[in-house]
PyMOL CGO cylinders between C-alpha atoms (Angstrom):
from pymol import cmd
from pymol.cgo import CYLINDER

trace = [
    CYLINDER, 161.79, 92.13, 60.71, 163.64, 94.93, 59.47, 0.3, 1, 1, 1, 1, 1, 1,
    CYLINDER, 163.64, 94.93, 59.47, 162.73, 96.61, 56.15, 0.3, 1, 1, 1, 1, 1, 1,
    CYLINDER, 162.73, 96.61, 56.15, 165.32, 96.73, 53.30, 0.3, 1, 1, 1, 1, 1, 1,
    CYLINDER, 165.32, 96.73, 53.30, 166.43, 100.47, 52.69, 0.3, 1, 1, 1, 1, 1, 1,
    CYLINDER, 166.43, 100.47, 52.69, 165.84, 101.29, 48.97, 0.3, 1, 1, 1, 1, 1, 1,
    CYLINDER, 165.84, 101.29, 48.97, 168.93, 103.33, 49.02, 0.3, 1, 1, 1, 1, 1, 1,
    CYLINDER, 168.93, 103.33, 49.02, 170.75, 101.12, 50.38, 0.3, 1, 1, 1, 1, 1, 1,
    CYLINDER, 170.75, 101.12, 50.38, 172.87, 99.37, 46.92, 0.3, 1, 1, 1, 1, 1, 1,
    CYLINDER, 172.87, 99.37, 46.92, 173.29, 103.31, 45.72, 0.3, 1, 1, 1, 1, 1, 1,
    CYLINDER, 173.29, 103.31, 45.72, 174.90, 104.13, 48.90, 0.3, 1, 1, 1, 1, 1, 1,
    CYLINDER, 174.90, 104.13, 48.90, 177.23, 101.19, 47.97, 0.3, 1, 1, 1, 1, 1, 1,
    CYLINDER, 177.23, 101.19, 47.97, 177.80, 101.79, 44.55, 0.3, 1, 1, 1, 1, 1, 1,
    CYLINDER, 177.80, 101.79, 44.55, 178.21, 105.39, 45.71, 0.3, 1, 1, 1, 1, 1, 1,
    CYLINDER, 178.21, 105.39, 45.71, 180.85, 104.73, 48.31, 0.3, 1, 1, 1, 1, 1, 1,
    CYLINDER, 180.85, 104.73, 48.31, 182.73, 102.56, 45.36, 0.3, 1, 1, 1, 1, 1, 1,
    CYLINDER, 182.73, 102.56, 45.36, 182.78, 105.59, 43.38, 0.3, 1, 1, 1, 1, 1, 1,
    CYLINDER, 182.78, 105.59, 43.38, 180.44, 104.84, 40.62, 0.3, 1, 1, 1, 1, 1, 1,
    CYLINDER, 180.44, 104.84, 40.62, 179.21, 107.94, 39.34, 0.3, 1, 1, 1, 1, 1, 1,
    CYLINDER, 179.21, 107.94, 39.34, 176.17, 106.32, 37.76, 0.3, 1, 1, 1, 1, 1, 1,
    CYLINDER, 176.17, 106.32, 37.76, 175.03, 105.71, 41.66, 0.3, 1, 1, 1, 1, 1, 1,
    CYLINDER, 175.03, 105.71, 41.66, 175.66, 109.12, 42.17, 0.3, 1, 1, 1, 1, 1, 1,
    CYLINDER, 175.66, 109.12, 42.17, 173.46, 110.42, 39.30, 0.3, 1, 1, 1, 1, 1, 1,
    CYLINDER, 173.46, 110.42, 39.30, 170.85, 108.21, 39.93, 0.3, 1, 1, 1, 1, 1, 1,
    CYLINDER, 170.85, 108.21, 39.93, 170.48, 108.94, 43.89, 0.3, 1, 1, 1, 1, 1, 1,
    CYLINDER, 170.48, 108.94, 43.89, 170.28, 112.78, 42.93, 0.3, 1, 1, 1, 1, 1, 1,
    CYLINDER, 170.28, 112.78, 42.93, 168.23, 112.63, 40.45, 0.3, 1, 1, 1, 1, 1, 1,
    CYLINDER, 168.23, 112.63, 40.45, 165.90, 110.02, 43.10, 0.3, 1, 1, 1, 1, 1, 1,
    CYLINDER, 165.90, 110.02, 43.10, 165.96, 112.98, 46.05, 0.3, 1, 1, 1, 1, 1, 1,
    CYLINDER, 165.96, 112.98, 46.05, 167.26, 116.14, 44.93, 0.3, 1, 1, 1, 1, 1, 1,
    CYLINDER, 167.26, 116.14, 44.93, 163.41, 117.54, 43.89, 0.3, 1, 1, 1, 1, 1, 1,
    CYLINDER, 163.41, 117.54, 43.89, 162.22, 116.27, 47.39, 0.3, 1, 1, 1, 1, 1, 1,
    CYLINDER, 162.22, 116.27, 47.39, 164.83, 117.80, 49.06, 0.3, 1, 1, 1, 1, 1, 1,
    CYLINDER, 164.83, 117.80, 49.06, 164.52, 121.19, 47.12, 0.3, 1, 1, 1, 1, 1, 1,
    CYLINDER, 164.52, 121.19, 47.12, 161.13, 121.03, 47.96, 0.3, 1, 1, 1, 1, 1, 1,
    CYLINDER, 161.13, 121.03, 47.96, 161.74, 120.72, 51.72, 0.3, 1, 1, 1, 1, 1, 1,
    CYLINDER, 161.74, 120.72, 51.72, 164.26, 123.65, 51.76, 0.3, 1, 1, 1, 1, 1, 1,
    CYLINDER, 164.26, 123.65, 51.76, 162.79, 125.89, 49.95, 0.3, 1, 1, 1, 1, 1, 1,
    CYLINDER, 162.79, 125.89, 49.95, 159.61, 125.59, 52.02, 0.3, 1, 1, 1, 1, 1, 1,
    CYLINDER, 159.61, 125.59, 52.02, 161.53, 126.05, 55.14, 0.3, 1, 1, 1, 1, 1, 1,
    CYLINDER, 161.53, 126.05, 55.14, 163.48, 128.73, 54.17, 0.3, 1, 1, 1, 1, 1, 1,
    CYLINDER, 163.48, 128.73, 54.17, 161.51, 130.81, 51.67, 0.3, 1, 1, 1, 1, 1, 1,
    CYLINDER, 161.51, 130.81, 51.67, 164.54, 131.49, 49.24, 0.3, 1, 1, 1, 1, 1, 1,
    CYLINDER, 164.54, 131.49, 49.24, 164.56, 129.21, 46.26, 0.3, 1, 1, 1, 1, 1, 1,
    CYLINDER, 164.56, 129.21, 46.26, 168.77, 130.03, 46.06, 0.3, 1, 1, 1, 1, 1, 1,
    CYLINDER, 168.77, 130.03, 46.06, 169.46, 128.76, 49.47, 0.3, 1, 1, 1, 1, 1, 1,
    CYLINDER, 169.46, 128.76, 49.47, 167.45, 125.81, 49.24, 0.3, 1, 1, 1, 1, 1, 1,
    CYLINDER, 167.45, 125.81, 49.24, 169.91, 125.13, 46.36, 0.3, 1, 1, 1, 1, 1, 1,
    CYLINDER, 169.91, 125.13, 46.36, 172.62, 125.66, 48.83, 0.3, 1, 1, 1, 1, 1, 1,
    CYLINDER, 172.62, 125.66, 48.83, 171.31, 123.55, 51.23, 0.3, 1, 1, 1, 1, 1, 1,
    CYLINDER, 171.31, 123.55, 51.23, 170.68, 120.70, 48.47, 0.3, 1, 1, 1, 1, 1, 1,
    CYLINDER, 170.68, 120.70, 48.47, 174.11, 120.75, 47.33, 0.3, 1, 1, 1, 1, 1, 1,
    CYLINDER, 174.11, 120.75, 47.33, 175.39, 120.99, 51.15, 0.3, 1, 1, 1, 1, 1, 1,
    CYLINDER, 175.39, 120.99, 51.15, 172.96, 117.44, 51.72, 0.3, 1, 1, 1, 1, 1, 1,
    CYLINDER, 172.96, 117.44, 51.72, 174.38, 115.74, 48.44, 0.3, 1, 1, 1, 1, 1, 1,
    CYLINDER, 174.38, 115.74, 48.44, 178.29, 116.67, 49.67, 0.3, 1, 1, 1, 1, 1, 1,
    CYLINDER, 178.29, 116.67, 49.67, 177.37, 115.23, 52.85, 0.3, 1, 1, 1, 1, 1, 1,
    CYLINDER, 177.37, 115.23, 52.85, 175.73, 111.66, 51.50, 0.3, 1, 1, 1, 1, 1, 1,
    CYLINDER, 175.73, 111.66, 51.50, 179.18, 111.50, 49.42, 0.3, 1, 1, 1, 1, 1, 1,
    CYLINDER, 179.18, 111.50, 49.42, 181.48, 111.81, 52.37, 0.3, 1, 1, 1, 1, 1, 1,
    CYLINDER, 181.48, 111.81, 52.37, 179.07, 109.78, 54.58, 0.3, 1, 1, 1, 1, 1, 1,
    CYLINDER, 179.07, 109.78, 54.58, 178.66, 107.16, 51.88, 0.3, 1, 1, 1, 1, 1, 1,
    CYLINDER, 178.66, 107.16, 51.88, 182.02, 104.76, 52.78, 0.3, 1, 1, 1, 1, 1, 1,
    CYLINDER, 182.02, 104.76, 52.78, 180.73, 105.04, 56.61, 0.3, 1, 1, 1, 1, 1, 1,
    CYLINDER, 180.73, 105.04, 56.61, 177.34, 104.08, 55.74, 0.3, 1, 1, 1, 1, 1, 1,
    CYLINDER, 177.34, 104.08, 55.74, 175.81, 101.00, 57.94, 0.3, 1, 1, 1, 1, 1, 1,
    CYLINDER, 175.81, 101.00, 57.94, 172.47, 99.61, 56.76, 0.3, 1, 1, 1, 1, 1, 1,
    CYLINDER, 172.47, 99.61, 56.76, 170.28, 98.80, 59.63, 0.3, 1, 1, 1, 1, 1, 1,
    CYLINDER, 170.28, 98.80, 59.63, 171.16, 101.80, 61.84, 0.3, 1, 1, 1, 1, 1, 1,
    CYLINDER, 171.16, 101.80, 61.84, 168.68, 104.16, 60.32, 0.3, 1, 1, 1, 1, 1, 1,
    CYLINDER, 168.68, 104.16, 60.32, 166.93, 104.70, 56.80, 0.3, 1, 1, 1, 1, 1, 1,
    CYLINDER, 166.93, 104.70, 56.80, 168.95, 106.68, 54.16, 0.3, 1, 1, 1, 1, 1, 1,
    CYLINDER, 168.95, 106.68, 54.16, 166.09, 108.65, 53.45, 0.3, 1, 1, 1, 1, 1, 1,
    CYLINDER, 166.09, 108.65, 53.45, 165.18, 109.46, 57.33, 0.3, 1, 1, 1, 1, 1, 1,
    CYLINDER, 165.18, 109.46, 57.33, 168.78, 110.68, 57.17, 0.3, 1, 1, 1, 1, 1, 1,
    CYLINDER, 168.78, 110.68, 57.17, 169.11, 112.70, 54.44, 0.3, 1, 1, 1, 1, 1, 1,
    CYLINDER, 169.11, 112.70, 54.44, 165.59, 114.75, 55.42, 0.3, 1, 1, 1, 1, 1, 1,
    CYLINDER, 165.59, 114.75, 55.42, 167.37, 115.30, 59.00, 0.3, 1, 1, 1, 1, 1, 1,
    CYLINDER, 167.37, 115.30, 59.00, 170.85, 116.51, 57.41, 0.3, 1, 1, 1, 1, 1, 1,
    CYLINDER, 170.85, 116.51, 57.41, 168.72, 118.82, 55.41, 0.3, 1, 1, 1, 1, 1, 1,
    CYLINDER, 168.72, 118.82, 55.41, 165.85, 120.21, 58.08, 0.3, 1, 1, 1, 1, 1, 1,
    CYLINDER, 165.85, 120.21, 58.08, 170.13, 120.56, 60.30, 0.3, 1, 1, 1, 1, 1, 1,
    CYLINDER, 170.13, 120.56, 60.30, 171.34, 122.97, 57.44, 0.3, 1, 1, 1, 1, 1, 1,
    CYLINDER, 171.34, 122.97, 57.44, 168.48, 124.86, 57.34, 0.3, 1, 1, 1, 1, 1, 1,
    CYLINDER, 168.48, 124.86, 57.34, 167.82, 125.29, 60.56, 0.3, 1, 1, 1, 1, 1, 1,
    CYLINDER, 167.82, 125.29, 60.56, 171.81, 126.74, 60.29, 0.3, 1, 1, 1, 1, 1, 1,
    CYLINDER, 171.81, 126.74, 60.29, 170.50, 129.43, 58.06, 0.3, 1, 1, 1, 1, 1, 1,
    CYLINDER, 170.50, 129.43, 58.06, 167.29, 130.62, 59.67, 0.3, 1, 1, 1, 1, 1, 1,
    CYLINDER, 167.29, 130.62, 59.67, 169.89, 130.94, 63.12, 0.3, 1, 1, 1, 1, 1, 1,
    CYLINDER, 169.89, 130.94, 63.12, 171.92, 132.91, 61.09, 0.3, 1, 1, 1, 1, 1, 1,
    CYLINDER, 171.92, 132.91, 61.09, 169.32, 135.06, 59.50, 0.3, 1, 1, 1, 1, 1, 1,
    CYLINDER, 169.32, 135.06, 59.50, 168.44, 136.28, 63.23, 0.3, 1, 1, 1, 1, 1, 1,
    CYLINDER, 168.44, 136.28, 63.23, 171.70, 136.85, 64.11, 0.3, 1, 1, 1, 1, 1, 1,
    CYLINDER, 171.70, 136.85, 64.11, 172.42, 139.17, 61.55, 0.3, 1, 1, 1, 1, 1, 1,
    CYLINDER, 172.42, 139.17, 61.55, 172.02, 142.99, 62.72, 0.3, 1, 1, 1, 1, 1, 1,
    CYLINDER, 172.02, 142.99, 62.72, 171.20, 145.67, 60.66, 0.3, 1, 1, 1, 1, 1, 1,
    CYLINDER, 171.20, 145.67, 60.66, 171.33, 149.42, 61.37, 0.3, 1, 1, 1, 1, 1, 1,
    CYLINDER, 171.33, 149.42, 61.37, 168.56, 149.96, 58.18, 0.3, 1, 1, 1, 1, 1, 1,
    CYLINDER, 168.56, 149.96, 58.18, 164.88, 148.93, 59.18, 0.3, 1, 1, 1, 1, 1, 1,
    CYLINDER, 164.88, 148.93, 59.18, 163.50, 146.36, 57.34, 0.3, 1, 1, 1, 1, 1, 1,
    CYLINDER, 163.50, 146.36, 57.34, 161.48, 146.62, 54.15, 0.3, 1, 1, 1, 1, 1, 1,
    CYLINDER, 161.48, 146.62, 54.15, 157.59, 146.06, 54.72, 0.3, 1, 1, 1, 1, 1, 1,
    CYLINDER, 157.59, 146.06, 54.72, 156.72, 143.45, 53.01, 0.3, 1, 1, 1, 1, 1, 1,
    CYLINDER, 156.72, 143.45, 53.01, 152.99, 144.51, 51.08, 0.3, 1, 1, 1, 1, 1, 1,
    CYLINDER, 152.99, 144.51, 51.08, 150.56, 142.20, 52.26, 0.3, 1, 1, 1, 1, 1, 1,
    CYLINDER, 150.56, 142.20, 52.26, 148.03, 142.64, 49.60, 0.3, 1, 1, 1, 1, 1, 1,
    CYLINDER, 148.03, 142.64, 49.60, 148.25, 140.97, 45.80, 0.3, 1, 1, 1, 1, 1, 1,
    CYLINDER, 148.25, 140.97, 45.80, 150.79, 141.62, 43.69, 0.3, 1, 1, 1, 1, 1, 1,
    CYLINDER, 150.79, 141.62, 43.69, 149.09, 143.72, 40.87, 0.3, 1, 1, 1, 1, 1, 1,
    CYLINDER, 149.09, 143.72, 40.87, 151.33, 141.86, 38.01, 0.3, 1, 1, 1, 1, 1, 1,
    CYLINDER, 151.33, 141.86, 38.01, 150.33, 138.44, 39.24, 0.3, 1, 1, 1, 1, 1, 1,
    CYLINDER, 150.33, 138.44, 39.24, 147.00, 138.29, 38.01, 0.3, 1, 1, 1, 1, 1, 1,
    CYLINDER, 147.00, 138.29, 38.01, 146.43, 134.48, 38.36, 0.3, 1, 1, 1, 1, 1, 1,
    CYLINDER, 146.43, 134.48, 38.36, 144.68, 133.86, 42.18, 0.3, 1, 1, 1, 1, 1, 1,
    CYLINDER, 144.68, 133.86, 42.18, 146.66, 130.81, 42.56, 0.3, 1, 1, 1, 1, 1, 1,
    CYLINDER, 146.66, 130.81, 42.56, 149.96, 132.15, 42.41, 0.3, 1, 1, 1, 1, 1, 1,
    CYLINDER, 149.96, 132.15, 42.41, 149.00, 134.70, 45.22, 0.3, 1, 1, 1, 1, 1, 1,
    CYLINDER, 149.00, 134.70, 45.22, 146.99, 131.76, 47.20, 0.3, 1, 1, 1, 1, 1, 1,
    CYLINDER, 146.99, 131.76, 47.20, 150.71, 129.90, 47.22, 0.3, 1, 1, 1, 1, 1, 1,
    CYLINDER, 150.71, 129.90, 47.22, 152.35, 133.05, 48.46, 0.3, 1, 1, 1, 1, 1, 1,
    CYLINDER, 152.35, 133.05, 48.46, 149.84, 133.77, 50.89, 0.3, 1, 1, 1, 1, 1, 1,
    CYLINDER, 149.84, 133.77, 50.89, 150.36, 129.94, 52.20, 0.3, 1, 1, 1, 1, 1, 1,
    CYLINDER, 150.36, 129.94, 52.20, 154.23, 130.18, 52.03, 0.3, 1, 1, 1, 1, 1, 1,
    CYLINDER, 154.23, 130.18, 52.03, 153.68, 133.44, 54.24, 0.3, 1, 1, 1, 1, 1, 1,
    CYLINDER, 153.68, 133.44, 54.24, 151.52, 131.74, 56.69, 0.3, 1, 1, 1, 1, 1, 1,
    CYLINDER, 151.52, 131.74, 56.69, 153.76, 128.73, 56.81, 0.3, 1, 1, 1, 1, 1, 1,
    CYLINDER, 153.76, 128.73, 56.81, 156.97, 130.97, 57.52, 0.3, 1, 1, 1, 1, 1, 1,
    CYLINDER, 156.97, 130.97, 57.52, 155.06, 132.29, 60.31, 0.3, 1, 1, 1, 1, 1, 1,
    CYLINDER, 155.06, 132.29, 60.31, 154.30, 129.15, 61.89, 0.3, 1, 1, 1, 1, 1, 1,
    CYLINDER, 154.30, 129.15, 61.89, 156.89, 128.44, 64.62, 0.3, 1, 1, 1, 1, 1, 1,
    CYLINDER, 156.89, 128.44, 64.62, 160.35, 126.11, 63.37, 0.3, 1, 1, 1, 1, 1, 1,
    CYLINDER, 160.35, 126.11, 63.37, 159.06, 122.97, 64.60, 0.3, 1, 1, 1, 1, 1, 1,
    CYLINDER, 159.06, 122.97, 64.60, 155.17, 123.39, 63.69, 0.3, 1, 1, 1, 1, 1, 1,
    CYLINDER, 155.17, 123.39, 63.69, 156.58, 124.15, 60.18, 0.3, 1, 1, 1, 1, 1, 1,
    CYLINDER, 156.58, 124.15, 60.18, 158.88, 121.42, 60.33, 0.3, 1, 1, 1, 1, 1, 1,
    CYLINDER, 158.88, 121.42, 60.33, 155.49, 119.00, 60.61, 0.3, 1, 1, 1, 1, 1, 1,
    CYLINDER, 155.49, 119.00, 60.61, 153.56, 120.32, 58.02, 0.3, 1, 1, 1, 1, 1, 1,
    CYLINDER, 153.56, 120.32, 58.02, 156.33, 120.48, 55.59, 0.3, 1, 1, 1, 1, 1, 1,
    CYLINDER, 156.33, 120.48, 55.59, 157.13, 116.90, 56.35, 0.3, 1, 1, 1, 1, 1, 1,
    CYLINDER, 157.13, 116.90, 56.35, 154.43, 115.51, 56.43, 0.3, 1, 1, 1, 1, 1, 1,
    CYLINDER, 154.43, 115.51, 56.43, 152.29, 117.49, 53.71, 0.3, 1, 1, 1, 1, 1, 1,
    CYLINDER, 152.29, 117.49, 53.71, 154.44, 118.84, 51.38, 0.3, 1, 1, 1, 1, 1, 1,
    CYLINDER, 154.44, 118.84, 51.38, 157.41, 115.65, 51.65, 0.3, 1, 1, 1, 1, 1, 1,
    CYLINDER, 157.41, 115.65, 51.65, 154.22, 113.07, 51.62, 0.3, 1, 1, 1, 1, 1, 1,
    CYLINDER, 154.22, 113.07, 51.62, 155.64, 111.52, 54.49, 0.3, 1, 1, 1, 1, 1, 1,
    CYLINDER, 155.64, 111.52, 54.49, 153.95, 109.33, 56.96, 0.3, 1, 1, 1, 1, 1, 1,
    CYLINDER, 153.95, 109.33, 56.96, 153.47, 110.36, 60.73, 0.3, 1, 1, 1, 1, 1, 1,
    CYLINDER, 153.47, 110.36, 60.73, 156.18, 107.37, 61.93, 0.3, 1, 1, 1, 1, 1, 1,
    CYLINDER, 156.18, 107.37, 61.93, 158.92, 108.27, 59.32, 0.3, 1, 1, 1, 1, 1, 1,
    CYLINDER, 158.92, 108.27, 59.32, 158.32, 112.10, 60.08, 0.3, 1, 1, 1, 1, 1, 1,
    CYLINDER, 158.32, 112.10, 60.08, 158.20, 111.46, 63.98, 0.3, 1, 1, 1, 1, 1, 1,
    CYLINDER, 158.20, 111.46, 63.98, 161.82, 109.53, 63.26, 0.3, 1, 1, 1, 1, 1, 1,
    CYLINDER, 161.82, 109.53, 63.26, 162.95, 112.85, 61.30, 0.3, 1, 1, 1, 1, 1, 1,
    CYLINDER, 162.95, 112.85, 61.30, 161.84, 114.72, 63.96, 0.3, 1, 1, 1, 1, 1, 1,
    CYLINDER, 161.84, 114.72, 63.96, 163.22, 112.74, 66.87, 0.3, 1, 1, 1, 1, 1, 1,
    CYLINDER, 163.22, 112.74, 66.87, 159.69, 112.95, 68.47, 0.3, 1, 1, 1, 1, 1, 1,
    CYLINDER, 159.69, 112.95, 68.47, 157.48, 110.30, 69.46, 0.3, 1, 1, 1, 1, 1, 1,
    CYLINDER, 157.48, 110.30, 69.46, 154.44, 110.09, 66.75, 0.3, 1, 1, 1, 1, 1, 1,
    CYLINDER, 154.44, 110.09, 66.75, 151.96, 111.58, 69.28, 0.3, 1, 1, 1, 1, 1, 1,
    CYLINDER, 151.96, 111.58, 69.28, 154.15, 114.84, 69.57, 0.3, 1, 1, 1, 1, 1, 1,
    CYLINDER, 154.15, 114.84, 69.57, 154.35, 114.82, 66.24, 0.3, 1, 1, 1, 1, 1, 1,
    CYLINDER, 154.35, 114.82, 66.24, 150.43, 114.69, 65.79, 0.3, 1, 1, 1, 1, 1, 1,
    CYLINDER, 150.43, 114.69, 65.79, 150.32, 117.72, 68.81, 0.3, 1, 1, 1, 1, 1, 1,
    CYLINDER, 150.32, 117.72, 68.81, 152.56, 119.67, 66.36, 0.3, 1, 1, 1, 1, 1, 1,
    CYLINDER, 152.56, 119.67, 66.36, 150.56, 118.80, 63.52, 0.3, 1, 1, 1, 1, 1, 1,
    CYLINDER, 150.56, 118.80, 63.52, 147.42, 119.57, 65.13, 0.3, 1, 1, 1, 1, 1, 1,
    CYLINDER, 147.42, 119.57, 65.13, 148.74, 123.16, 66.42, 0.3, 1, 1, 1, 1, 1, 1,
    CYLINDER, 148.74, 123.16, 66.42, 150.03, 124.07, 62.86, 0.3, 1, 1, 1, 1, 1, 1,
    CYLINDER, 150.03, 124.07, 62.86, 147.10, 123.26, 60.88, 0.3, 1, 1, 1, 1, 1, 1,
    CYLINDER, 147.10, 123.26, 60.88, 145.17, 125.23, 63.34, 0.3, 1, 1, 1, 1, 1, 1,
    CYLINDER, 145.17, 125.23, 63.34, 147.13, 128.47, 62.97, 0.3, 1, 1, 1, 1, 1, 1,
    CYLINDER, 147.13, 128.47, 62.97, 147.24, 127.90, 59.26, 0.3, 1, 1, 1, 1, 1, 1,
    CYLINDER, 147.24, 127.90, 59.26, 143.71, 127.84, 59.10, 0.3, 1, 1, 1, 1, 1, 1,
    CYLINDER, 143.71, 127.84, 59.10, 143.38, 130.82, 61.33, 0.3, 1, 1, 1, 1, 1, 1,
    CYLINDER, 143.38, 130.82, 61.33, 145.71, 132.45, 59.17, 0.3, 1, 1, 1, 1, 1, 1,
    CYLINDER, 145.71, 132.45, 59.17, 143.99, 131.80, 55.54, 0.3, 1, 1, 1, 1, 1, 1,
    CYLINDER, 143.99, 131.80, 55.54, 140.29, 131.89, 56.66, 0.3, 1, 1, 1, 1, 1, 1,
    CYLINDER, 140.29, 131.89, 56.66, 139.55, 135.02, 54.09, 0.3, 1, 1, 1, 1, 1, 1,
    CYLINDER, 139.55, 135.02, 54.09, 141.04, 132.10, 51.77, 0.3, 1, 1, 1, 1, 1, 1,
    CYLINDER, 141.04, 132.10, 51.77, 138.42, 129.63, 52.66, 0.3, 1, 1, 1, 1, 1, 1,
    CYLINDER, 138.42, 129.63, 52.66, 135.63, 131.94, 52.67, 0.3, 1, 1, 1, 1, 1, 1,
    CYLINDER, 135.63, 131.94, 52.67, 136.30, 132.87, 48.80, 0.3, 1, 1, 1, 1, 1, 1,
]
cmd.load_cgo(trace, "trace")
């Protein structure tokens, strides 16, 4: 039996033109997506970018669209782990005569609240993490999606995806014990 996409009549709508569709499909994934970007990238301006690269992409690929062939949402998550992916390749292939800055490890003394530096201090640890470990995590904890619809994002088999899982949370917690300890 094969499971109706949700986004299936907006993709319809949307390939008809109705800006309404449009509006409402946006407003349904752009905070998810966001979310996903910025997480992978670390820059809350090119996670923008990427968004609004996804969202040009659904509108072109809206009037090809075939239900059945894979879930919109599956889709759109792959599109948008593609673009940034796109970035961080061209982040390392940009070369730079100036050292870079050293990033100060410690608390920022302005931010006295302890859970904005515990976020940073995760986002760190989670940039660290190798591109497909932190693809996992993000998907899986920060996108709240399940191991089978991750594993299809992926293109991995579920039990890869679980080995990737497995590996990240362990460096994570490797990397935030002082955290834990508090």
């Amino acid at each position: 039996m094969v499971a109706v996409d949700p986004d299936e009549e907006l993709l319809i709508r949307i390939a008809d033109g109705d800006p309404a569709a449009s509006r409402a499909l946006v407003a349904r994934k752009l905070p998810r997506i966001l979310g996903l970007a910025q997480r992978m990238l670390g820059d809350k301006a090119e996670a923008e970018d990427v968004a609004q690269e996804a969202f040009l992409r659904v509108w072109r690929q809206a009037p090809k669209w075939r239900p059945g062939q894979a879930r919109f949402d599956t889709w759109l998550h792959r599109v948008s782990l593609n673009l940034c992916y796109d970035r961080l390749r061209r982040r390392r292939e940009i070369s730079t005569d100036d050292p870079p800055e050293m990033v100060d490890e410690g608390p920022a003394p302005d931010r006295g609240l302890e859970a904005e530096d515990t976020g940073r201090r995760v986002g760190q640890a989670l940039a660290k993490l190798p591109d497909r470990q932190r693809e996992a995590v993000v998907l899986c904890h920060y996108q709240e999606l399940g191991n089978i619809e991750a594993a299809a994002v992926m293109g991995v088999t579920v039990e890869a995806l679980e080995s990737l899982l497995s590996r990240g949370r362990r460096s994570l917690r490797t990397a935030l014990a002082d955290l834990v300890e508090r």
